[in-house]
KETIFI-274394 format. One record per atom (N, C-alpha, C, CB): residue in three letters; x, y, z; atom name. Coordinates in steps of 0.02 Angstrom, whole numbers. Atoms other than C-alpha are relative to their C-alpha. Glycine has a CB too. Layout:
# residues N
+--------+--------+--------+--------+-------+
: residu :   east :  north :     up : atome :
+--------+--------+--------+--------+-------+
:    ALA :      X :      Y :      Z :    CA :
...
+--------+--------+--------+--------+-------+
END
This chain:
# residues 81
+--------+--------+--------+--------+-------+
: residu :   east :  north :     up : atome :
+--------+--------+--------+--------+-------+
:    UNK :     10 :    -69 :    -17 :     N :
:    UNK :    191 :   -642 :  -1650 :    CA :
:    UNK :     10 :      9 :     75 :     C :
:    UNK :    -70 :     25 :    -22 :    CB :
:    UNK :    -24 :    -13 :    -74 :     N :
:    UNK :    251 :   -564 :  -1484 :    CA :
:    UNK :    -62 :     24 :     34 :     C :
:    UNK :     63 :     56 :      6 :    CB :
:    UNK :     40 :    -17 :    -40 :     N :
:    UNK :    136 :   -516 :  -1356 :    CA :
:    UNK :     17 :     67 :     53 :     C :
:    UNK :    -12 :    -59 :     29 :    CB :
:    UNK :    -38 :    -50 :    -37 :     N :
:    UNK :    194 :   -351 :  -1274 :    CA :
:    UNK :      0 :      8 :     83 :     C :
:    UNK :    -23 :     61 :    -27 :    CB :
:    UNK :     17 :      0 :    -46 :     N :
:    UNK :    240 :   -341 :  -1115 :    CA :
:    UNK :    -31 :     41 :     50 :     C :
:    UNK :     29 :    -15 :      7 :    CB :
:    UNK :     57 :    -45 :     -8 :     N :
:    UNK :    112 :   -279 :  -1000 :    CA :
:    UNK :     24 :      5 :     73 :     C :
:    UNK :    -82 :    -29 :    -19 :    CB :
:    UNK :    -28 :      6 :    -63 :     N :
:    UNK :    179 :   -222 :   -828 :    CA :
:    UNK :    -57 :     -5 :     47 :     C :
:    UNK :     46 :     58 :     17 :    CB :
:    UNK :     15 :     -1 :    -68 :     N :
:    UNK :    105 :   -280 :   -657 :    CA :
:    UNK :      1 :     40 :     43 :     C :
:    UNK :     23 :    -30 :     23 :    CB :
:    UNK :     -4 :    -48 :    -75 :     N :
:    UNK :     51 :   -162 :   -531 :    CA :
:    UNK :     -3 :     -8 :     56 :     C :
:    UNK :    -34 :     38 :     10 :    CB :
:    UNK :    -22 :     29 :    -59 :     N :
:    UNK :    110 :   -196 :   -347 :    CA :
:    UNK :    -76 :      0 :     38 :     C :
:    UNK :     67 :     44 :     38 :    CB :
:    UNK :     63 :     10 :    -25 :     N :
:    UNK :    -51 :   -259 :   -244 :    CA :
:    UNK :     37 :     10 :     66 :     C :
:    UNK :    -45 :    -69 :    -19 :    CB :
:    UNK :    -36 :     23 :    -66 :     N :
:    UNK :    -16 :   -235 :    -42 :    CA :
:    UNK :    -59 :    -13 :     21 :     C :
:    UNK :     48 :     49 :     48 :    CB :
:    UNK :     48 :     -5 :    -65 :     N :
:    UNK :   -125 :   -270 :    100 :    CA :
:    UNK :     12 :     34 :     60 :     C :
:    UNK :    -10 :    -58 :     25 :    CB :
:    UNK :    -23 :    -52 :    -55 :     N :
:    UNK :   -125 :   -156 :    247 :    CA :
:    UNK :    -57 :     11 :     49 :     C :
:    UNK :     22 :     73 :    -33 :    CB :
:    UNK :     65 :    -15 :    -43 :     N :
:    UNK :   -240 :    -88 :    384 :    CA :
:    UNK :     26 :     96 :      2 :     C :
:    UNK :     -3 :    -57 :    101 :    CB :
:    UNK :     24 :    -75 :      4 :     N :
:    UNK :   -298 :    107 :    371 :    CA :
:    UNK :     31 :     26 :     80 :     C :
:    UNK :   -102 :      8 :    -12 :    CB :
:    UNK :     15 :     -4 :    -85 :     N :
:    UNK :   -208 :    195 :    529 :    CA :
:    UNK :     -4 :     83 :     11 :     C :
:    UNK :     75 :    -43 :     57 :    CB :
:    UNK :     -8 :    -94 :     10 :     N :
:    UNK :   -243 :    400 :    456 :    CA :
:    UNK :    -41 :     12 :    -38 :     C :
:    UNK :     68 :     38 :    -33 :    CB :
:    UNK :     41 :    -31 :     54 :     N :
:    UNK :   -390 :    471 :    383 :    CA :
:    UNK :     -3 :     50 :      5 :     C :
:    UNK :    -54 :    -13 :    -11 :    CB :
:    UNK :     18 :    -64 :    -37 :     N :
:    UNK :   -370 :    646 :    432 :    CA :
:    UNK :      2 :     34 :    -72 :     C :
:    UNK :     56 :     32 :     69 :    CB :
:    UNK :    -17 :    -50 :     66 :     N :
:    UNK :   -322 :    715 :    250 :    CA :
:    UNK :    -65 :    -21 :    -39 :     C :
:    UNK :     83 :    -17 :    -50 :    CB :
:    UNK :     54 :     14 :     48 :     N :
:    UNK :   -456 :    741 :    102 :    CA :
:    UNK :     34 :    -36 :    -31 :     C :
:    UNK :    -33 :     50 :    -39 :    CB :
:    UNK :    -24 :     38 :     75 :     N :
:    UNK :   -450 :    606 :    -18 :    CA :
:    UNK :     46 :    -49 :     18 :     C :
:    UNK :     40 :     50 :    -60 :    CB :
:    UNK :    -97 :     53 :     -8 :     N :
:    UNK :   -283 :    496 :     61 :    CA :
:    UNK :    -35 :      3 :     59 :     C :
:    UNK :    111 :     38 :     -9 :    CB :
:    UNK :     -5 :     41 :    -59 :     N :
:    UNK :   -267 :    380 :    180 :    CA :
:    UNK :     67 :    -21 :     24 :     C :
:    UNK :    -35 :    -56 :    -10 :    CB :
:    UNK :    -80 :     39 :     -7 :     N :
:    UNK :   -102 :    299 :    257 :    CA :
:    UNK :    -28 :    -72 :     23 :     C :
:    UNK :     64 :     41 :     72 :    CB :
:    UNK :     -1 :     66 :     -1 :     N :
:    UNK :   -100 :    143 :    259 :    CA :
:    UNK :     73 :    -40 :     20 :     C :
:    UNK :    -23 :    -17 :    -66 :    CB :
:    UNK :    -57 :     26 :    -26 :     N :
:    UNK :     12 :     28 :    376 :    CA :
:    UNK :     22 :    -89 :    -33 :     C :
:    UNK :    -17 :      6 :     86 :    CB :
:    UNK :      7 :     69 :     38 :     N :
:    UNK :     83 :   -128 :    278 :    CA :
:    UNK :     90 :    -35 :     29 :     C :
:    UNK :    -14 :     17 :   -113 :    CB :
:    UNK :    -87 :     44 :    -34 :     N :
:    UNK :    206 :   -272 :    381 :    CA :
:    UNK :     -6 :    -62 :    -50 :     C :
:    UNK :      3 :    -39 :    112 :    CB :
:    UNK :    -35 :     57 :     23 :     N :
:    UNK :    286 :   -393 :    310 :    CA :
:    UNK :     67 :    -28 :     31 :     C :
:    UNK :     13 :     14 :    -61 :    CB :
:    UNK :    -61 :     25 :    -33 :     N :
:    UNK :    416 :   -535 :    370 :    CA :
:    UNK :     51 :    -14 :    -37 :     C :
:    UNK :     -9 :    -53 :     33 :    CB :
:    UNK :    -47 :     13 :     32 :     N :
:    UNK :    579 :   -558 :    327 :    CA :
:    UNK :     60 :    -48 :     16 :     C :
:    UNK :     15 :     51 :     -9 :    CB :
:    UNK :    -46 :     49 :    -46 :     N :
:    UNK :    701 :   -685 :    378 :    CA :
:    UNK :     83 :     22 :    -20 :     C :
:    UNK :    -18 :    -94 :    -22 :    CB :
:    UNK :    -66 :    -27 :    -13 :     N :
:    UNK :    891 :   -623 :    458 :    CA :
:    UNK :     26 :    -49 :    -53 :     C :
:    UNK :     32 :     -3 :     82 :    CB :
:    UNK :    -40 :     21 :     47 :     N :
:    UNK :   1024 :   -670 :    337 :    CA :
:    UNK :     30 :    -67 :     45 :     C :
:    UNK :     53 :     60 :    -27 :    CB :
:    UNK :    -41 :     55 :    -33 :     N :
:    UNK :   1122 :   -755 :    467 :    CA :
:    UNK :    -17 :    -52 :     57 :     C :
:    UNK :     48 :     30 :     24 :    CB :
:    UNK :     50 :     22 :    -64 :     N :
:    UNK :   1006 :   -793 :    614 :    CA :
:    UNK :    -59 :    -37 :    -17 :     C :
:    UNK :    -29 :     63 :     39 :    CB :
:    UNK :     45 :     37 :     38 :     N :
:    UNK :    869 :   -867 :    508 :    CA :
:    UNK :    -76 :     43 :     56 :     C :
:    UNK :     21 :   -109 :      3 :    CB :
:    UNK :     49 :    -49 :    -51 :     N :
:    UNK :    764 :   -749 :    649 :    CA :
:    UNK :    -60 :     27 :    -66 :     C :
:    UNK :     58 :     87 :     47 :    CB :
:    UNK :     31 :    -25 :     24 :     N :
:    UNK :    606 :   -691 :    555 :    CA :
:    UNK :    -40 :     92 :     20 :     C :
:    UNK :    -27 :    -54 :     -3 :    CB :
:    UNK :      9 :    -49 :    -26 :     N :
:    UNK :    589 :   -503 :    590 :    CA :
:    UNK :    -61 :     38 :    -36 :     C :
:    UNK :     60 :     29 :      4 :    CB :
:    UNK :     34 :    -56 :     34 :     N :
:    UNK :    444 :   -392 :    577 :    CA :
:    UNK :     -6 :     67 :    -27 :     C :
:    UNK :    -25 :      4 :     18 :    CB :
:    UNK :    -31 :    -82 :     35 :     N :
:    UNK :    455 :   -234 :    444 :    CA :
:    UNK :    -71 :     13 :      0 :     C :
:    UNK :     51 :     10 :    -92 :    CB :
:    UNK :     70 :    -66 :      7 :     N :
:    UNK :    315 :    -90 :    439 :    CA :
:    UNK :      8 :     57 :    -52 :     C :
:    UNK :     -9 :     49 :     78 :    CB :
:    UNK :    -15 :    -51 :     41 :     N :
:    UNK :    308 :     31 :    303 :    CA :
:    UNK :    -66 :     39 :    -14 :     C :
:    UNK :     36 :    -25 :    -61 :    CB :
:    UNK :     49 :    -45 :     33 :     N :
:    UNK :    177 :    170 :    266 :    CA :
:    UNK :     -3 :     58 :    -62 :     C :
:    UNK :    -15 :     28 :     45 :    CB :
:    UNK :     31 :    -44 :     85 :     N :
:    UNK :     86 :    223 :    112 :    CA :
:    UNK :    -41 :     34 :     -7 :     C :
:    UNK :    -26 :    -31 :    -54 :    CB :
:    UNK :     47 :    -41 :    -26 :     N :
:    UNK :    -13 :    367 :     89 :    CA :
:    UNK :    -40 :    -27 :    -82 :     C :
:    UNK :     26 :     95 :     24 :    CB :
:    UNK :     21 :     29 :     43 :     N :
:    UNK :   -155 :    310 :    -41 :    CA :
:    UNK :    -67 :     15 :    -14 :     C :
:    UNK :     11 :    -55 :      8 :    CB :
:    UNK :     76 :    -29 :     15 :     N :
:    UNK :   -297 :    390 :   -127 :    CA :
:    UNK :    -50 :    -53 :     -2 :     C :
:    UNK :     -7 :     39 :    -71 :    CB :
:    UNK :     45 :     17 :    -24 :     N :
:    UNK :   -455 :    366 :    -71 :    CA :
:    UNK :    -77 :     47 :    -23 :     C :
:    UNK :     25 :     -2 :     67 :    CB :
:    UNK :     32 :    -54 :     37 :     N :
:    UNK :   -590 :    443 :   -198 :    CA :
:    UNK :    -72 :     40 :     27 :     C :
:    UNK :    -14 :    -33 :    -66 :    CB :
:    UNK :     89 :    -17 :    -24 :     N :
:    UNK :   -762 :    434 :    -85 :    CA :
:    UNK :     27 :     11 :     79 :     C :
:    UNK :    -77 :    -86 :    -13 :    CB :
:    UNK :    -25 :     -2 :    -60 :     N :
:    UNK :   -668 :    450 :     71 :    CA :
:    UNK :    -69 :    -34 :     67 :     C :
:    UNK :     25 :     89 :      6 :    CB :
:    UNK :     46 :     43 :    -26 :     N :
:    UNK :   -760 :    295 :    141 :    CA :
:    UNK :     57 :    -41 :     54 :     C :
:    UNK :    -44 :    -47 :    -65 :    CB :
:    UNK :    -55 :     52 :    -34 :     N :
:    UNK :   -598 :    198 :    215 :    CA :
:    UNK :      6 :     49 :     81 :     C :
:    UNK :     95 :     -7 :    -60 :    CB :
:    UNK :    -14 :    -43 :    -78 :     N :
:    UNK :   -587 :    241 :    436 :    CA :
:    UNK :     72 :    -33 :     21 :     C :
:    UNK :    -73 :    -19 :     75 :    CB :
:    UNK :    -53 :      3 :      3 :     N :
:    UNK :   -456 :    212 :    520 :    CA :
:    UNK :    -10 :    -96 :     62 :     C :
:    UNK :     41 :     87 :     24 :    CB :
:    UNK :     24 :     60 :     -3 :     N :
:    UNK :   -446 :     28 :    564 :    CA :
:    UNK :     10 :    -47 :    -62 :     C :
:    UNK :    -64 :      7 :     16 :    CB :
:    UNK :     33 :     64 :     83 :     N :
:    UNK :   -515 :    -61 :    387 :    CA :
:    UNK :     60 :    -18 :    -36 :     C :
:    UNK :    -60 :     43 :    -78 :    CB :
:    UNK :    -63 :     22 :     28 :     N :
:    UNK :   -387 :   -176 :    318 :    CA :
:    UNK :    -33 :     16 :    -96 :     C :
:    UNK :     25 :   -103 :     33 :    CB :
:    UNK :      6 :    -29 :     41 :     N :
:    UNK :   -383 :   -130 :    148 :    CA :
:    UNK :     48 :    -36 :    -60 :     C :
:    UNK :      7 :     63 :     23 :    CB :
:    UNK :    -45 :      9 :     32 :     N :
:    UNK :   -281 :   -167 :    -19 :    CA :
:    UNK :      7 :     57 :    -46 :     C :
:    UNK :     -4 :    -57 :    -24 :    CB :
:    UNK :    -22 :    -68 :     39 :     N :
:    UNK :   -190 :    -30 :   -113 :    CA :
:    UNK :     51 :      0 :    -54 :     C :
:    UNK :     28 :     50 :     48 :    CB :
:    UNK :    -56 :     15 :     66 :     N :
:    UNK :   -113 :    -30 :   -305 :    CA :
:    UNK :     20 :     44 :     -9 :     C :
:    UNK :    -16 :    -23 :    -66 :    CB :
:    UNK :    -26 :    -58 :     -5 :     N :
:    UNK :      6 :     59 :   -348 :    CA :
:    UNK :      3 :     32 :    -80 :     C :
:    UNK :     69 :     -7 :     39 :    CB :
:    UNK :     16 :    -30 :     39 :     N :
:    UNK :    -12 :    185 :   -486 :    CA :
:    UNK :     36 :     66 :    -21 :     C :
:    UNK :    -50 :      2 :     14 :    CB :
:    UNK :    -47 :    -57 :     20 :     N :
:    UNK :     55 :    336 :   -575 :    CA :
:    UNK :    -19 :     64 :     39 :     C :
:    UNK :     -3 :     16 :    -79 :    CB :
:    UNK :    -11 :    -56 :    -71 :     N :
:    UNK :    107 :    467 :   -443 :    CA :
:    UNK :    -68 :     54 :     -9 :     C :
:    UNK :     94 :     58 :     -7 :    CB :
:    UNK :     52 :    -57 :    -19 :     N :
:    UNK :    -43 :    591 :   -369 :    CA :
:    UNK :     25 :     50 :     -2 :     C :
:    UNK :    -31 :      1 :     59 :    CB :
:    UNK :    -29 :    -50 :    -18 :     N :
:    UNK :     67 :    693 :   -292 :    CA :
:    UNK :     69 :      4 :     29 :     C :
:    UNK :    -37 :     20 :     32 :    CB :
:    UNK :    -66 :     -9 :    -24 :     N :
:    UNK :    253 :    700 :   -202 :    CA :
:    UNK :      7 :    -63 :     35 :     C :
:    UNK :     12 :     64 :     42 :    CB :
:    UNK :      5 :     58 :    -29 :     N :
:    UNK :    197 :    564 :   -105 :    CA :
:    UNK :    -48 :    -66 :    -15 :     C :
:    UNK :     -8 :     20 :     53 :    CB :
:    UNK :     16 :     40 :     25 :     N :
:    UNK :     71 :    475 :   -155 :    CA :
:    UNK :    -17 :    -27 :    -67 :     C :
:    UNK :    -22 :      0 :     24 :    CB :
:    UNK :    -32 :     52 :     63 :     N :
:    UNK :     98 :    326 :   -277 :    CA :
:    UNK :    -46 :    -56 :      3 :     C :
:    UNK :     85 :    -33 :     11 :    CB :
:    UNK :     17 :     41 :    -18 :     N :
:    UNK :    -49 :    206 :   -223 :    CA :
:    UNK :    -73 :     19 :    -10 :     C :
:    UNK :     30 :    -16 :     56 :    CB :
:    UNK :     50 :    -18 :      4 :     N :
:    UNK :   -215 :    207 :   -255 :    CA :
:    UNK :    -66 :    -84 :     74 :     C :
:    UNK :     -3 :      9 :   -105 :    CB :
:    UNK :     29 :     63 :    -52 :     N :
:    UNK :   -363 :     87 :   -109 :    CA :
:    UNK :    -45 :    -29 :    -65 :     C :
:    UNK :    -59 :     29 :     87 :    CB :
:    UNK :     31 :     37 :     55 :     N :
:    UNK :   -450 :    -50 :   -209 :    CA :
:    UNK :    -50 :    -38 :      8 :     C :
:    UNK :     36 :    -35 :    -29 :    CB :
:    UNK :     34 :     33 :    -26 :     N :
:    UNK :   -529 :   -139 :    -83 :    CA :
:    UNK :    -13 :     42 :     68 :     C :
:    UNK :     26 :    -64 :     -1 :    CB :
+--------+--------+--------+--------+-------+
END
């Protein structure tokens, strides 16, 4: 008997650097990547805006944020930790 498959929801880690909105946070999340040709390891930054239900997260607190079925236009992420 098959076991259906059950999709994985993306975990990040990040640090909180926007609490100004109700409910959402942004959250700044780097990661390294190494040049194709240069073998150089470069640092990438990307921000996620990510509900936040007790609006307890400041701005600072590293945090982890899954991602989940869309809130709103932008956010796609919910904080977990």
């Amino acid at each position: 008997m098959e076991t259906p498959n059950k999709k994985t929801n993306k975990i990040l880690k990040g640090v909180v650097i926007s609490d100004k909105m109700n409910k959402t946070v942004v959250v700044e999340v780097t990661r390294f990547v190494e040049h194709k040709k240069y073998g150089k390891r470069i640092k990438k930054t990307k921000n996620y805006k990510a509900h936040d239900e007790n609006n307890v997260k400041k701005i600072g607190d590293r945090v982890e944020i899954e991602e989940t079925k869309p809130m709103s236009k932008d956010k796609h992420f919910k904080v977990i930790i």
